[in-house]
VMD Tcl script that builds the backbone (N, CA, C; Angstrom):
set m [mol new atoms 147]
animate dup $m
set s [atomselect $m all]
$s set {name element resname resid chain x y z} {
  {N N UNK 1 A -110.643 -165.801 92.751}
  {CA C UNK 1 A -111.585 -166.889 92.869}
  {C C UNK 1 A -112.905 -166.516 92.227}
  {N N UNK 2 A -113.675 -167.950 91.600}
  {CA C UNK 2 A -115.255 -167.012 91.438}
  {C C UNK 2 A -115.835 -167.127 92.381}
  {N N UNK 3 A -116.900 -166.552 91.827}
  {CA C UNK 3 A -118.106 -166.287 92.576}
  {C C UNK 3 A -118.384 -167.805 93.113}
  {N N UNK 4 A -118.395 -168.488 92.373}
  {CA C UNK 4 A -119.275 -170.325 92.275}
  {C C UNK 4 A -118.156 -170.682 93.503}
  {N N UNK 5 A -116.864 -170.492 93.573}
  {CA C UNK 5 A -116.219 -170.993 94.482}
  {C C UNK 5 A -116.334 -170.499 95.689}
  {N N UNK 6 A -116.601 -169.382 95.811}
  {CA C UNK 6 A -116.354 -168.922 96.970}
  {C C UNK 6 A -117.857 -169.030 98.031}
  {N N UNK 7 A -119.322 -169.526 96.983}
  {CA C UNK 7 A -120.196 -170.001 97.608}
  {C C UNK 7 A -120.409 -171.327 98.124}
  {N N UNK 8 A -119.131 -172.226 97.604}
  {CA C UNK 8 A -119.482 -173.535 97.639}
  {C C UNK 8 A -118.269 -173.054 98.787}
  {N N UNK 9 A -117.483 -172.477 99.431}
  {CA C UNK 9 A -116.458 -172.069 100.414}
  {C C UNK 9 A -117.470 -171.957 101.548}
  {N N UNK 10 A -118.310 -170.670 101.727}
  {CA C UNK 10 A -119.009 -170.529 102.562}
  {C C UNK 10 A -120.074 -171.618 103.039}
  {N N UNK 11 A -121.018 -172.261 101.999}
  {CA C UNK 11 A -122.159 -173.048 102.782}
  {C C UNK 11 A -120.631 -173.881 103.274}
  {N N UNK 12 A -119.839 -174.713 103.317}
  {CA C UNK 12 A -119.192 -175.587 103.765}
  {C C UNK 12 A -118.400 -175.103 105.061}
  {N N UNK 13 A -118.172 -174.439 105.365}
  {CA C UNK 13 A -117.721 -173.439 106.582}
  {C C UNK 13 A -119.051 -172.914 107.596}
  {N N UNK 14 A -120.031 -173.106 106.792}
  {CA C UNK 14 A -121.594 -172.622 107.524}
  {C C UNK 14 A -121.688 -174.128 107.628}
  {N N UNK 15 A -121.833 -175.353 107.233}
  {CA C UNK 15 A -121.572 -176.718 108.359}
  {C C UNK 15 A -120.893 -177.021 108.794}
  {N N UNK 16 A -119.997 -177.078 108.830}
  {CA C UNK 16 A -118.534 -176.796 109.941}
  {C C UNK 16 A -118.899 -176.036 111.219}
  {N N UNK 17 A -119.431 -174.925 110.949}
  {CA C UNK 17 A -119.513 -173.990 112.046}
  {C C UNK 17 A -121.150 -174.478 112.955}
  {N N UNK 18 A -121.851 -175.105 112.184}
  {CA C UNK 18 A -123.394 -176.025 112.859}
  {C C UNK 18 A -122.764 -177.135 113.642}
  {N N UNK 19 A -121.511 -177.288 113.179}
  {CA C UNK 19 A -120.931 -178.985 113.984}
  {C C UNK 19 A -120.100 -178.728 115.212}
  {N N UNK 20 A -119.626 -177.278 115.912}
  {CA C UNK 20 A -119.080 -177.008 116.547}
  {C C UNK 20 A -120.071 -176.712 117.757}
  {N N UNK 21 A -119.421 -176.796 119.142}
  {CA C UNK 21 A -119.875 -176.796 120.351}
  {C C UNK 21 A -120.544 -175.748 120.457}
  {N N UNK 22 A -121.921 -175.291 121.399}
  {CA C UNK 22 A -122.042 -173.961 122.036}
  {C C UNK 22 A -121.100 -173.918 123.139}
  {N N UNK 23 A -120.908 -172.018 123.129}
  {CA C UNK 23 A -120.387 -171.653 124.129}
  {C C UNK 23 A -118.781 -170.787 123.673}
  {N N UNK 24 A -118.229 -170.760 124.013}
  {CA C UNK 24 A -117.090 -169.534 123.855}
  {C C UNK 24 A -115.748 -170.200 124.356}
  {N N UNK 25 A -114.737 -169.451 123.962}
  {CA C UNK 25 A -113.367 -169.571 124.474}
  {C C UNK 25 A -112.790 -168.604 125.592}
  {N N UNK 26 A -112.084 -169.227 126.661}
  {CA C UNK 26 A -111.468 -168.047 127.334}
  {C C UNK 26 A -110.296 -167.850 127.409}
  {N N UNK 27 A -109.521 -167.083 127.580}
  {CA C UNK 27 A -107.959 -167.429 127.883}
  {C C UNK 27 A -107.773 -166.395 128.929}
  {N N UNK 28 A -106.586 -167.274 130.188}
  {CA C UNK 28 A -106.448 -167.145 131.448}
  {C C UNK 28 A -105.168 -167.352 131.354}
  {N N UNK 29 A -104.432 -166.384 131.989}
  {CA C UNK 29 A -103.085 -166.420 132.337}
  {C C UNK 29 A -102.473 -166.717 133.608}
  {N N UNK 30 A -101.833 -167.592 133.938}
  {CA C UNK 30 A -101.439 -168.356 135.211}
  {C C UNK 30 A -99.947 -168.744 134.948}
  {N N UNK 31 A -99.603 -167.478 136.196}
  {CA C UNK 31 A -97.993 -167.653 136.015}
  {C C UNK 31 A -97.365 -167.733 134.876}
  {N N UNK 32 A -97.479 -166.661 134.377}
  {CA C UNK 32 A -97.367 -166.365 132.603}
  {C C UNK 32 A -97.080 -167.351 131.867}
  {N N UNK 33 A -98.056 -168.296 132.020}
  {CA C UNK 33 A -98.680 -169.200 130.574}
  {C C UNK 33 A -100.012 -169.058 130.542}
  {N N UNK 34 A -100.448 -169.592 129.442}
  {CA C UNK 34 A -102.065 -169.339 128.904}
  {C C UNK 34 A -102.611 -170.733 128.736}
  {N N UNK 35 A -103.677 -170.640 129.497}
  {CA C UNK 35 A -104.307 -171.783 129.133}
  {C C UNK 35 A -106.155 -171.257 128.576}
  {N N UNK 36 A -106.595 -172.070 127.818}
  {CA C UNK 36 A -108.058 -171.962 126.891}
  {C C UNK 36 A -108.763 -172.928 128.127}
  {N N UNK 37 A -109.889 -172.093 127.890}
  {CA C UNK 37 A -111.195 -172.674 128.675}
  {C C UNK 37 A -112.644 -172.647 127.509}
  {N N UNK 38 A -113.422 -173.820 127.314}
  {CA C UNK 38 A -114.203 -173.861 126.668}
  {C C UNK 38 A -115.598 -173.646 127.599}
  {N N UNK 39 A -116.136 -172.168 127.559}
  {CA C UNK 39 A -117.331 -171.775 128.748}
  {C C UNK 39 A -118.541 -171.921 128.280}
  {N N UNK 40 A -119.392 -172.721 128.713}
  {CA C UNK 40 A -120.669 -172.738 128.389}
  {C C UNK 40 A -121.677 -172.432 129.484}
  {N N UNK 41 A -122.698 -172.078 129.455}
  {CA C UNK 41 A -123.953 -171.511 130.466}
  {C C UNK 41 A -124.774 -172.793 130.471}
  {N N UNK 42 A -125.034 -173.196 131.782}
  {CA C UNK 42 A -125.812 -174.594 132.159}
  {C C UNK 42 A -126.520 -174.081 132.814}
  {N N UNK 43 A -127.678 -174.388 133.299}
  {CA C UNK 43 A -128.506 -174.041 134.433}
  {C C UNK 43 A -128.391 -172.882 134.926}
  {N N UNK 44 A -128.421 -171.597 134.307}
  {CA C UNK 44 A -127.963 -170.183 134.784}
  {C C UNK 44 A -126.435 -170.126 135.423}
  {N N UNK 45 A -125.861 -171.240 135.333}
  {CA C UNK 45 A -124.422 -171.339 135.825}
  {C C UNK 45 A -123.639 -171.311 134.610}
  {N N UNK 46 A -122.067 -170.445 135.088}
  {CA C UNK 46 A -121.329 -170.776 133.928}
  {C C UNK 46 A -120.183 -171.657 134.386}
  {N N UNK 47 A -120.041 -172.587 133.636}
  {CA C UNK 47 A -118.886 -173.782 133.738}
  {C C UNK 47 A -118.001 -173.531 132.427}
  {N N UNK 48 A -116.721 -173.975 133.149}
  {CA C UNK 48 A -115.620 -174.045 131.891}
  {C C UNK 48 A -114.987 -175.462 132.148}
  {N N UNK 49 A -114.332 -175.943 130.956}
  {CA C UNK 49 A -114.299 -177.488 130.885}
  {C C UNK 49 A -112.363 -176.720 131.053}
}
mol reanalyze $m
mol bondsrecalc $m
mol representation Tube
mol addrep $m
C-alpha cells in the first residue's frame, strides 16, 4: 500500500473511533457461555448495560 493510502486509512478509522461510545467491554462467563457487557463510570459508579 502507499503511504497516501494508508493515511487516508487511518484519519478514517480516527472518526470511526470519535463516533464510538465511552467506556470498555467486559466479558463474563455464566455457565460456560460468554456474554459482553458495555461498562461505563457514571457518577463514581460503574454500570454495565
Amino acid at each position: 500500500m502507499e503511504q497516501t493510502e494508508l493515511l487516508k486509512q487511518i484519519d478514517e478509522l480516527e472518526r470511526e473511533i470519535v463516533l464510538l461510545p465511552r467506556g470498555s467491554i467486559a466479558v463474563k462467563k455464566i455457565k460456560d457461555k460468554e456474554y459482553y457487557y458495555h461498562c461505563i463510570n457514571e457518577n463514581g459508579k460503574r454500570r454495565e448495560k
